[in-house]
C-alpha positions as a Markdown table, in Angstrom:
| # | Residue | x | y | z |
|---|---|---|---|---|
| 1 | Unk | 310.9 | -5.8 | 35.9 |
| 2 | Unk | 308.2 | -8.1 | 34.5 |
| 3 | Unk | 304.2 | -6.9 | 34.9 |
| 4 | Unk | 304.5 | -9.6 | 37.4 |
| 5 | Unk | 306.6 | -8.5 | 39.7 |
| 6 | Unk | 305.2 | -4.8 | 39.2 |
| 7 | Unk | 301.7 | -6.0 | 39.8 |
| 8 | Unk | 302.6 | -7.8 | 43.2 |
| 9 | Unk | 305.0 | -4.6 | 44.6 |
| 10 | Unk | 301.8 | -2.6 | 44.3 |
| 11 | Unk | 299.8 | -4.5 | 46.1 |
| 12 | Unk | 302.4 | -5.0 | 48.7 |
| 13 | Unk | 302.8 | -1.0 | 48.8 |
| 14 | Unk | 298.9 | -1.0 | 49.7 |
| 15 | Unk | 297.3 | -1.0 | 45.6 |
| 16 | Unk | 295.4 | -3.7 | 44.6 |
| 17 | Unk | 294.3 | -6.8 | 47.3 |
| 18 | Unk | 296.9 | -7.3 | 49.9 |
| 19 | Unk | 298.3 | -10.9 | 49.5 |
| 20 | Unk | 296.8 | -13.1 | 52.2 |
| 21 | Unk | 298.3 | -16.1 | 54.7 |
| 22 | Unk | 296.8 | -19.3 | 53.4 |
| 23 | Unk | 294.5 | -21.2 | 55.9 |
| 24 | Unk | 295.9 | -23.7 | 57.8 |
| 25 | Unk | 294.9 | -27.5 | 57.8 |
| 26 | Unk | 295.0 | -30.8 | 60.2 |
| 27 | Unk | 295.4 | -34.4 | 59.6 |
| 28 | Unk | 293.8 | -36.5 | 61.6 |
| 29 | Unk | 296.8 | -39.3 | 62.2 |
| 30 | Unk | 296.2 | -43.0 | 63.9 |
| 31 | Unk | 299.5 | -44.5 | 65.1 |
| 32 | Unk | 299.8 | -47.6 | 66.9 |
| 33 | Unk | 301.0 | -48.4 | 70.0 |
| 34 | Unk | 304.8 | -49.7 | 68.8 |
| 35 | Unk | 304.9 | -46.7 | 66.7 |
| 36 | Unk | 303.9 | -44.3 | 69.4 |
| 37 | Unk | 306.8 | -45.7 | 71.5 |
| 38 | Unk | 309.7 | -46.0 | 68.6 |
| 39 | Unk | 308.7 | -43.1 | 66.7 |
| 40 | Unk | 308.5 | -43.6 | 62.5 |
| 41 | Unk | 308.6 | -41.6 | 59.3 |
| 42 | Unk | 305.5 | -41.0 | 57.7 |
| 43 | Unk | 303.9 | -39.8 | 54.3 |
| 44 | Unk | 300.9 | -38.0 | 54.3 |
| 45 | Unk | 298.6 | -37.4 | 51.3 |
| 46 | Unk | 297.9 | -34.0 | 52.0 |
| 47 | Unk | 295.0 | -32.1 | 49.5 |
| 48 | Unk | 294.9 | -28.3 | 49.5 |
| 49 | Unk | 295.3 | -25.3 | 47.6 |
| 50 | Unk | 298.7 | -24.1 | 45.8 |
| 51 | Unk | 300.0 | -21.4 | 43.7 |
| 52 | Unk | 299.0 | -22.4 | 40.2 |
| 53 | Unk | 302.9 | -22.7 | 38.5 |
| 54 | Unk | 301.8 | -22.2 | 35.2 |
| 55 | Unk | 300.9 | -18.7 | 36.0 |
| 56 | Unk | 302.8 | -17.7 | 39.0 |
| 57 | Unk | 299.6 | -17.2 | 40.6 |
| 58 | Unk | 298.4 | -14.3 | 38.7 |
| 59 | Unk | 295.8 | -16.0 | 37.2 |
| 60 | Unk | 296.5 | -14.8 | 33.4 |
| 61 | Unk | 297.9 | -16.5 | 31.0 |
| 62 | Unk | 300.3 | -13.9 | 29.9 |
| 63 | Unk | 301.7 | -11.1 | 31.6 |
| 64 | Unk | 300.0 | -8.8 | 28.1 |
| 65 | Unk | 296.5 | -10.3 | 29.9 |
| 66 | Unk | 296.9 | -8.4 | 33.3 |
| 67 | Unk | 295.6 | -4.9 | 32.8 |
| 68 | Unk | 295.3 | -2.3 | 35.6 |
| 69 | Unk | 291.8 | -1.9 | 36.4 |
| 70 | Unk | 290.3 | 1.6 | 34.5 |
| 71 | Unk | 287.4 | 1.9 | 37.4 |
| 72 | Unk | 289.9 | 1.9 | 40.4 |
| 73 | Unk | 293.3 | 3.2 | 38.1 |
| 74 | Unk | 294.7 | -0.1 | 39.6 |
| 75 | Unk | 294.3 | 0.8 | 43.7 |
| 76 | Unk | 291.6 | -1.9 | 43.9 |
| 77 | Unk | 289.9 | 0.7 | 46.3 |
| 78 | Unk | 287.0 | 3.5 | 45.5 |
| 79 | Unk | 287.4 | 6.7 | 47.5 |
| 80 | Unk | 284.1 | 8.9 | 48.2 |
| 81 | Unk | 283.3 | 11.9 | 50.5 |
| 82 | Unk | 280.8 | 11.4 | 53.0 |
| 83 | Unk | 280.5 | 14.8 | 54.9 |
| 84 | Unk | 283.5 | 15.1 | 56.6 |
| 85 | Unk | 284.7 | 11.6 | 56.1 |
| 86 | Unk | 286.9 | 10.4 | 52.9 |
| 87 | Unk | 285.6 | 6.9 | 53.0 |
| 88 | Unk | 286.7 | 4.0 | 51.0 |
| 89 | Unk | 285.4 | 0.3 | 49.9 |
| 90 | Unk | 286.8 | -2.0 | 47.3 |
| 91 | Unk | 286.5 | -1.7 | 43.9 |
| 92 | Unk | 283.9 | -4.1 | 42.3 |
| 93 | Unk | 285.2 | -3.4 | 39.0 |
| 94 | Unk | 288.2 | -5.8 | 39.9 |
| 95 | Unk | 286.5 | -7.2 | 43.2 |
| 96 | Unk | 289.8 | -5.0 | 45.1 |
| 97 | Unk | 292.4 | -6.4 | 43.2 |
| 98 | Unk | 293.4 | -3.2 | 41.2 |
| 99 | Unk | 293.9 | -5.6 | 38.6 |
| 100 | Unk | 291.6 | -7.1 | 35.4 |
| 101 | Unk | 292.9 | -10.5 | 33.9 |
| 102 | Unk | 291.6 | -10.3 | 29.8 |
| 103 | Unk | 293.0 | -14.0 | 29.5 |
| 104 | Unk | 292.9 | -16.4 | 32.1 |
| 105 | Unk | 295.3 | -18.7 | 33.0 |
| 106 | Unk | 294.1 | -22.0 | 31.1 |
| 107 | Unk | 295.1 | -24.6 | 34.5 |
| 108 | Unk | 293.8 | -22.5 | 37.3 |
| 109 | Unk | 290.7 | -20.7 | 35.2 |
| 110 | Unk | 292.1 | -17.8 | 36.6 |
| 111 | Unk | 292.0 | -18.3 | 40.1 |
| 112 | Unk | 295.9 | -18.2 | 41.0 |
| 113 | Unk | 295.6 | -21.5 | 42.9 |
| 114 | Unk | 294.8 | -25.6 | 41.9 |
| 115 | Unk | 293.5 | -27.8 | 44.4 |
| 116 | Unk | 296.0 | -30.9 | 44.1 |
| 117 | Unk | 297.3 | -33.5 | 46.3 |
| 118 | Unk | 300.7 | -33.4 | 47.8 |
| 119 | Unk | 302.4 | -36.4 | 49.5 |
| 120 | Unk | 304.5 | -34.7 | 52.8 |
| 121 | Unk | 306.8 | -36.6 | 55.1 |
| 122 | Unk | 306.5 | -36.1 | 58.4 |
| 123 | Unk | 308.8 | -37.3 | 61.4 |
| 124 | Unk | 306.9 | -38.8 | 64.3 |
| 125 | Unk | 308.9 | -38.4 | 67.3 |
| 126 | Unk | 309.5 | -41.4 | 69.5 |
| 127 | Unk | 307.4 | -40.8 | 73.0 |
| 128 | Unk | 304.7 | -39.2 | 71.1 |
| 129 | Unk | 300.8 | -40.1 | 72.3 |
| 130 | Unk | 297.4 | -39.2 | 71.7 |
| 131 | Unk | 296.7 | -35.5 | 71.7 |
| 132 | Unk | 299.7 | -34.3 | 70.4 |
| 133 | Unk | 299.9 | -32.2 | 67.3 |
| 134 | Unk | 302.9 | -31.6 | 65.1 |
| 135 | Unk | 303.0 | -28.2 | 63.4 |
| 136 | Unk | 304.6 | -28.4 | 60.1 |
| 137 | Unk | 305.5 | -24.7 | 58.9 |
| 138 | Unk | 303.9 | -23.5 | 55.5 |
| 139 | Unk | 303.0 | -26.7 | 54.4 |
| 140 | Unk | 299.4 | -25.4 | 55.1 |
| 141 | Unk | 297.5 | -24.0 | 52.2 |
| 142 | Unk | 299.1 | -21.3 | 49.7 |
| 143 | Unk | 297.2 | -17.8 | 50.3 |
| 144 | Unk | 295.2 | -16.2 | 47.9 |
| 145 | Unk | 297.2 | -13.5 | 45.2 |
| 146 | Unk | 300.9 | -15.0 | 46.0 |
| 147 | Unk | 300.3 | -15.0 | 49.8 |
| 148 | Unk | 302.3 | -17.4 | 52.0 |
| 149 | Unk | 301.2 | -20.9 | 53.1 |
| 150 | Unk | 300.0 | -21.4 | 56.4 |
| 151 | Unk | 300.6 | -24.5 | 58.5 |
| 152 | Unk | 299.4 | -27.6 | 59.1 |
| 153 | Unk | 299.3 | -29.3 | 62.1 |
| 154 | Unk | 299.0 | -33.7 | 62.2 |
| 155 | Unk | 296.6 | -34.4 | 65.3 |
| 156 | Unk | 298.0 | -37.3 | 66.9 |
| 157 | Unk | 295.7 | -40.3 | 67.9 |
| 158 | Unk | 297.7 | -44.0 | 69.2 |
| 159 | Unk | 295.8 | -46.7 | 69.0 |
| 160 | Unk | 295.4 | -49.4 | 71.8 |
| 161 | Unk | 297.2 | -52.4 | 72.3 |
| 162 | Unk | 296.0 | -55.2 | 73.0 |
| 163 | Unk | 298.3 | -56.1 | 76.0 |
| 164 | Unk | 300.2 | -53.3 | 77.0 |
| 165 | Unk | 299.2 | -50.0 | 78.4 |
| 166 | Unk | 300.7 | -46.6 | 78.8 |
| 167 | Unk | 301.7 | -45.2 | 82.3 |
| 168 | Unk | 303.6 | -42.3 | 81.8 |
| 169 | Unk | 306.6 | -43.3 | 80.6 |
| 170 | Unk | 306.4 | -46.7 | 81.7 |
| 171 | Unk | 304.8 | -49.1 | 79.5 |
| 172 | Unk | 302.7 | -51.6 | 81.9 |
| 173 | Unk | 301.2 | -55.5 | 81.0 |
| 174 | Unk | 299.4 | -58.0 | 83.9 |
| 175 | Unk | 301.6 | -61.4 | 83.8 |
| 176 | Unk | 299.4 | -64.3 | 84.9 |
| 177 | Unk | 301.3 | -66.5 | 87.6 |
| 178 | Unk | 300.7 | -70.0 | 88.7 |
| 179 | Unk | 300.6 | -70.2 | 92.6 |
| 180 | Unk | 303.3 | -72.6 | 93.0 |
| 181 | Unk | 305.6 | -70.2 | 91.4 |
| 182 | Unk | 304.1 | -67.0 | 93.4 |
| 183 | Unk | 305.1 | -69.1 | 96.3 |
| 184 | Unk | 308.3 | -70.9 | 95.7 |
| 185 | Unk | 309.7 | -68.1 | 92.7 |
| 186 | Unk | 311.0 | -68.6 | 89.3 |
| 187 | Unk | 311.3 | -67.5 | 85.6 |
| 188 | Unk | 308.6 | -66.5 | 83.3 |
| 189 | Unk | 308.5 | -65.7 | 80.2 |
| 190 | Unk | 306.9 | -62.1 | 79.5 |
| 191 | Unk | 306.0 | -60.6 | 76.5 |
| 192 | Unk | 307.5 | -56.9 | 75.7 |
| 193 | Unk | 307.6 | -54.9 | 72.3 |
| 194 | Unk | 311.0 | -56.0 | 71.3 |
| 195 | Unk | 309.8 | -59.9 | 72.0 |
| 196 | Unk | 309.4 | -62.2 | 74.6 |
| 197 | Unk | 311.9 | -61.9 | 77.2 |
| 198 | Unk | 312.5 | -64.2 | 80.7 |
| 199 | Unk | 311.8 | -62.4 | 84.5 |
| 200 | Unk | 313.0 | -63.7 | 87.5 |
| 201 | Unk | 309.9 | -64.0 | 90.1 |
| 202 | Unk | 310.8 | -63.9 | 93.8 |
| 203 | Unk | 309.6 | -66.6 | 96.3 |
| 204 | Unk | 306.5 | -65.3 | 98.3 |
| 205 | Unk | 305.4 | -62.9 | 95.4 |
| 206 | Unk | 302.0 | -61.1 | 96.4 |
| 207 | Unk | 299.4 | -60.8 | 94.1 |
| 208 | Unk | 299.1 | -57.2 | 92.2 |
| 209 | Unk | 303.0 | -57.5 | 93.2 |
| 210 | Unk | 305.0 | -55.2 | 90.9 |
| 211 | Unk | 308.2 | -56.2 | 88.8 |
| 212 | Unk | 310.3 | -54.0 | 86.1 |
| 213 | Unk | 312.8 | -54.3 | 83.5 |
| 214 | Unk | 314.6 | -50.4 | 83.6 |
| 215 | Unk | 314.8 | -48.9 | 80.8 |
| 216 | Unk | 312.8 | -50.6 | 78.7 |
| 217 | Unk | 309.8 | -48.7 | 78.8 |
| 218 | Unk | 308.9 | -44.9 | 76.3 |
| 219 | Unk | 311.7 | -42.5 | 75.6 |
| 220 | Unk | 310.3 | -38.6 | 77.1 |
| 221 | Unk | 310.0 | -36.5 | 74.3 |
| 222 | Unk | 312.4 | -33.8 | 76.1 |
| 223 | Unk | 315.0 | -35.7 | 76.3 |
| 224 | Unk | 314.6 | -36.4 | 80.0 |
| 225 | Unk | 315.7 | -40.8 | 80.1 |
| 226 | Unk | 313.2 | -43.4 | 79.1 |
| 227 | Unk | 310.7 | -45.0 | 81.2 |
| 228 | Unk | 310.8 | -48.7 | 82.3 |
| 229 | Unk | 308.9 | -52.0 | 81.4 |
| 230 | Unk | 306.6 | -52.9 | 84.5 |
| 231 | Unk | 304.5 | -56.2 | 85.0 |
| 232 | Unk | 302.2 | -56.8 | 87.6 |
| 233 | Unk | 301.4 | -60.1 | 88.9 |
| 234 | Unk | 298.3 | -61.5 | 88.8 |
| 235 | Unk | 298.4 | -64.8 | 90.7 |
| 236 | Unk | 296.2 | -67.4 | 89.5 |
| 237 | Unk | 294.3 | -69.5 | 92.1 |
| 238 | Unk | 293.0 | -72.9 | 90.4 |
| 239 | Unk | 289.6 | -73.7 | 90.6 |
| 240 | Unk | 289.7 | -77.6 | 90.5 |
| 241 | Unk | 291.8 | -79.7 | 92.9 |
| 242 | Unk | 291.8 | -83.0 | 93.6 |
| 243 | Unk | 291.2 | -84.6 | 97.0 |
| 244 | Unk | 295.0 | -85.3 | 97.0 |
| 245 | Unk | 295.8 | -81.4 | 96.0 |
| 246 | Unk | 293.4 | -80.6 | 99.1 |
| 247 | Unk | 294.3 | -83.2 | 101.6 |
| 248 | Unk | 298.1 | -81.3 | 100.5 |
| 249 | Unk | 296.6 | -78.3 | 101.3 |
| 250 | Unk | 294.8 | -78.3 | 104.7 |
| 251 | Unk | 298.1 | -79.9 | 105.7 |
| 252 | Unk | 300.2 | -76.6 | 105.1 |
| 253 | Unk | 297.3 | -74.6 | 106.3 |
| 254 | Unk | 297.8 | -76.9 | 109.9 |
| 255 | Unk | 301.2 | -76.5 | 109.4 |
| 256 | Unk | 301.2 | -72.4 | 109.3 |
| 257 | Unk | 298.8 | -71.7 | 112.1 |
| 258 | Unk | 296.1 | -71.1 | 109.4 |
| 259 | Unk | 292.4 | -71.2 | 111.6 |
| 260 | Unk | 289.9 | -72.3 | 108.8 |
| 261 | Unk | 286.2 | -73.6 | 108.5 |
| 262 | Unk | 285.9 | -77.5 | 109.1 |
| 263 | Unk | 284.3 | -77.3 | 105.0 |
| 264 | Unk | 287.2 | -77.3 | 103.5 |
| 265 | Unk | 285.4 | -75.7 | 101.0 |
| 266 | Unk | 285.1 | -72.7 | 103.2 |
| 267 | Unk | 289.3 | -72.4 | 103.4 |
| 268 | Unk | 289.4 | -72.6 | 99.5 |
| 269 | Unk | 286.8 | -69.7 | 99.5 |
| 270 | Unk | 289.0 | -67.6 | 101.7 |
| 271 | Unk | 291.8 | -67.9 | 99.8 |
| 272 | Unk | 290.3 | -67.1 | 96.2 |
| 273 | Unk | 289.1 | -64.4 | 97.8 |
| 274 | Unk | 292.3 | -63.0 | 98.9 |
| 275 | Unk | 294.1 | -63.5 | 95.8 |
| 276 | Unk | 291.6 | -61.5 | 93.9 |
């Protein structure tokens, strides 16, 4: 065996500084909205500390530069007596390590790690949103005298869209109606991640009125179907008539029964109000 691999079974046996986990780092991730929804692959520019490969994370520069430490005869620990108490505390000979490094390693100065930038990929799962965090398994930073790597977790954030909003699994939008279609029904055209795409409207639709295209909406991340596509109707009342559109008007509300103010004004009012 090389003084390498006799150096680091000591300290594993409980000589020397026991290796240590490396600490664990976040990435703070913005997706957007189509991303969030579809999923993606991702590279990540992750910086953090790693076992120096020129030395094996020893920190010499050559296995004849580690030398057991003459204070602590390698354990890394002093033992004392203190009455009736054998009491112990780490060398500061070797600062614990058991261990005295006559050369350091040239790359790492002799500090068993380099600080260097790593470029990860990462798969961002489709149904994903803000919140989440992916845990990626020892691609944290490498631990101090060859210890393992902890994790590192990619905090989630989804940016807003500008038209469509998240409901659960449903993704929801407001489509702006004319009232001549809210009342007598027809197509529309209505936008949805994919592209524009053509809904039927029903005759009589209400305003705030509901419609849905199934399936179309955010995969569940457990596997559990996919949400829907769901547009609500916002009817749109016009403002400016002309005395024709009016006189057209007060005629249906005769027509239907409709009990108004002799302003015609008034009737308008009503009616805007009701649609809002």
């Amino acid at each position: 065996n090389d003084i390498f691999e006799d150096f680091f079974s000591q300290t594993r046996g409980g000589g020397g500084r026991r290796a240590e986990r490396g600490n664990a780092l976040q990435y703070n991730l913005d997706i957007t909205f189509g991303e969030a929804v579809y999923g993606k692959e991702a590279k990540l520019k992750i910086p953090r500390w790693e076992i120096c490969v020129d030395c094996k994370g020893t920190g010499a520069k050559s296995a004849a530069a580690i030398k057991a430490c003459a204070s602590c005869k390698g354990a890394g620990q002093l033992r004392f007596q203190q009455g009736f108490f054998s009491v112990s505390r780490p060398c500061g000979q070797c600062e614990g390590t058991g261990r005295i490094v006559t050369d350091p390693c040239t790359t790492c100065q002799g500090r068993q790690r380099v600080y260097k930038e790593r470029t990860i990929a990462v798969h961002i799962p489709a149904g994903i949103e803000t919140g989440m965090r992916l845990r990626l398994s020892n691609e944290g930073e490498h631990g101090q005298n060859n210890g393992p790597a902890g994790d590192l977790y990619v905090a989630i954030t989804v940016k807003p869209h500008s038209i469509f909003q998240r409901k659960g699994l449903d993704i929801s939008c407001d489509v702006p109606v004319n009232l001549v279609t809210a009342v007598l029904g027809g197509k529309v055209e209505v936008p949805t991640l994919k592209g524009n795409t053509v809904i039927k409207v029903p005759p009589g639709t209400q305003h705030d009125k509901v419609l849905r295209i199934k399936g179309l909406g955010i995969p569940s991340l457990k596997g559990g179907g996919t949400g829907d596509q769901i547009y609500t109707i916002k009817v749109q009342i016009p403002t400016k008539l002309t005395a024709r559109q009016k006189e057209l008007l007060m005629e249906y509300a005769k027509e239907s029964g409709m009990t108004m103010e002799t302003n015609g004004d008034g009737f308008f009012d009503k009616m805007k109000t009701f649609f809002e």
